[in-house]
C-alpha positions as CSV (number, residue, x, y, z in Angstrom):
1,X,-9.0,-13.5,7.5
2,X,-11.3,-14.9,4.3
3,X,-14.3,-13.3,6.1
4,X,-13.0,-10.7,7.7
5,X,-13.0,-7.5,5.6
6,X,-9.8,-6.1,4.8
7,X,-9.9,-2.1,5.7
8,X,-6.5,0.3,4.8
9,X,-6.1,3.4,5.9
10,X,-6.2,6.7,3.8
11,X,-2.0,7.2,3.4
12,X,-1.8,3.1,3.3
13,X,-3.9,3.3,0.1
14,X,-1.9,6.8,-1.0
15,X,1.4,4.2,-0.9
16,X,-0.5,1.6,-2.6
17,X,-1.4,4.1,-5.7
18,X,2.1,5.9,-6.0
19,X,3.5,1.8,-6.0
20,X,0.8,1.0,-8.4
21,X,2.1,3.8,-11.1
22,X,6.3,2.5,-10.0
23,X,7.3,5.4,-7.8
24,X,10.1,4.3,-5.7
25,X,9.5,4.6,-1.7
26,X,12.0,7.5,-1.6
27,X,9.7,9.0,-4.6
28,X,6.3,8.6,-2.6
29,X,8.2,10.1,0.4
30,X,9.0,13.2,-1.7
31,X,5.3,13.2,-2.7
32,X,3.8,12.8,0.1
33,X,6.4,14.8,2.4
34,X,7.2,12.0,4.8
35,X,10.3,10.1,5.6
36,X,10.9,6.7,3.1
37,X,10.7,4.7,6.3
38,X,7.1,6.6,7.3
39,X,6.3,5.0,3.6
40,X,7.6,1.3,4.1
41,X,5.6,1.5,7.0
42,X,2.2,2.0,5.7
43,X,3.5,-0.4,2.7
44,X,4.4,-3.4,5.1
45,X,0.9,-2.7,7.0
46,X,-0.8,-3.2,3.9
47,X,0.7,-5.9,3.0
48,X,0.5,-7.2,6.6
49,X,-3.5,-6.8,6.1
50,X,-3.7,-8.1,2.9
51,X,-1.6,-11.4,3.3
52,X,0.9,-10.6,0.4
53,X,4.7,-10.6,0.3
54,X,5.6,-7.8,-2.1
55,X,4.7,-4.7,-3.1
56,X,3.4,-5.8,-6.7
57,X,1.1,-8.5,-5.0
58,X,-0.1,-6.4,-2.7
59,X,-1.6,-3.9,-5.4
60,X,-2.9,-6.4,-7.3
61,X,-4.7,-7.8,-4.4
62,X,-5.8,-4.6,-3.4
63,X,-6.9,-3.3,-6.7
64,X,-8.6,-6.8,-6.8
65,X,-10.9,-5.9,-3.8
66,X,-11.6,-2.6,-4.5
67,X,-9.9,-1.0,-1.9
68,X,-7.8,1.2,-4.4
69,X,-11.1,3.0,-6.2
């Protein structure tokens, strides 16, 4: 996937913000109005695309690559 550009979707990088600032899955559910599973969803997708296995590495990565601006 090195040269293969890495594109989230809209709510996948909504999830990837609210994890960024420490907000729970139930939290960003709350937020957002979606189920906490609806959230882990766009979460593991993320992380899915970006080759990372957590959360935290999956912001930074993200952040890293400007997909977060």
């Amino acid at each position: 996937m090195a040269d293969e550009e890495v594109v989230l979707s809209e709510r996948e990088r909504q999830c990837l913000r609210w994890v960024e600032e420490g907000k729970s899955s139930w939290a960003i559910a709350v937020i957002l109005g979606v189920s906490d599973n609806t959230v882990n969803f766009h979460i593991k997708n993320a992380m899915r695309k970006l080759e990372t296995t957590s959360r935290t590495q999956c912001v930074v990565k993200a952040r890293r690559l400007g997909l977060l601006e």
